[in-house]
C-alpha positions as CSV (number, residue, x, y, z in Angstrom):
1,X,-9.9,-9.9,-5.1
2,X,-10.0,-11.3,-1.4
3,X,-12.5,-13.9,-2.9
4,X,-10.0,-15.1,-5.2
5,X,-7.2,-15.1,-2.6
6,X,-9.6,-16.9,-0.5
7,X,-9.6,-19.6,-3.4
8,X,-5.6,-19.8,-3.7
9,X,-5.3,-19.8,-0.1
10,X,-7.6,-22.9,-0.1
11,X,-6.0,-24.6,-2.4
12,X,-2.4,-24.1,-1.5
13,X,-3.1,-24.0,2.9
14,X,-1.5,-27.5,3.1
15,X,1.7,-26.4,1.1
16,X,1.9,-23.0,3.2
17,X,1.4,-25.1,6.4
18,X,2.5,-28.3,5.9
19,X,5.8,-27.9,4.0
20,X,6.6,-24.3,4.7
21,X,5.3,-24.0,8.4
22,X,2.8,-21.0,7.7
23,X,-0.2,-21.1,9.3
24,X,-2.1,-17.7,8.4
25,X,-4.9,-16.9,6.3
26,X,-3.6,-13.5,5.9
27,X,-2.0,-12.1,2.4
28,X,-0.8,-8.9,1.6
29,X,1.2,-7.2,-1.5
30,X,4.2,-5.6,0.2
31,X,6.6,-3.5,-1.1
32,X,10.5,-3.9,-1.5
33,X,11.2,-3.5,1.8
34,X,8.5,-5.8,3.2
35,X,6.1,-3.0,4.2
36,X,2.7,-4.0,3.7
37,X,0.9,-1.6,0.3
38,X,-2.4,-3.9,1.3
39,X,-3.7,-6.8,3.2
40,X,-5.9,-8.7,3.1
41,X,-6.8,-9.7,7.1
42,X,-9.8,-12.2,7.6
43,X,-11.9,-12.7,10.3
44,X,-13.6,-15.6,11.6
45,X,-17.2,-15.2,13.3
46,X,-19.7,-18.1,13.8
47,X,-19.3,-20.4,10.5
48,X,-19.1,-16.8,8.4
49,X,-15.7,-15.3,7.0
50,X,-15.3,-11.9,6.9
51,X,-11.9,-10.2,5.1
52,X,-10.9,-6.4,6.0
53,X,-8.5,-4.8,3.2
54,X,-6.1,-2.8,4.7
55,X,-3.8,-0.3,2.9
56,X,-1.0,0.3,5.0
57,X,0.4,-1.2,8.0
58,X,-2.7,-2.9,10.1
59,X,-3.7,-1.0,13.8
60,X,-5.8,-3.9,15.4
61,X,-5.4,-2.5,18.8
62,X,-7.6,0.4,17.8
63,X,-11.4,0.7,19.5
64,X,-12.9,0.9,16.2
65,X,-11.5,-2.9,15.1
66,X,-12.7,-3.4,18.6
67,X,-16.3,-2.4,17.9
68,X,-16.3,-3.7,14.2
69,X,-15.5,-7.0,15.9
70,X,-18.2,-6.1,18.6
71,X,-21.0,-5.9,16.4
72,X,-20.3,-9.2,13.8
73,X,-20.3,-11.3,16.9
74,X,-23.6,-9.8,18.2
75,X,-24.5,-9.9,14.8
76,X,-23.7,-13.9,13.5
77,X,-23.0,-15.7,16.4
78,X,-25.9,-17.1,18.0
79,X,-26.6,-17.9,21.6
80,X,-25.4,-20.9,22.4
81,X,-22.5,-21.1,20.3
């Protein structure tokens, strides 16, 4: 699924941006009162792109999103980059 949102998203990015002033990559399904049911969060390392799934409302500020982050850097970013 996040590969074909990935598709959309690069196909319709200038309309979201350009005309509608929305610059994320993030989607998410959300409920009737805008509460997220799942999202879709990507993450940029190196020239890779990652995408977490997330059911519920998102917690970035917790140390394991801190690690995950941690070790796709030390992973796919080279030295020198």
């Amino acid at each position: 699924m996040s590969a074909e949102l990935a598709t959309v998203h690069k196909r319709r990015s200038g309309l979201l941006s350009n005309n509608m002033g929305i610059a994320s990559h993030a989607w998410a399904i959300v409920d009737a009162f805008g509460a997220s049911q799942i999202g879709f969060w990507p993450i940029f390392v190196g020239g890779h792109r990652f995408v977490l799934a997330i059911a519920g409302t998102p917690h970035f500020n917790q140390a394991e999103f801190v690690s995950l982050a941690w070790i796709l850097t030390t992973r796919y970013v080279k030295k020198g980059d």
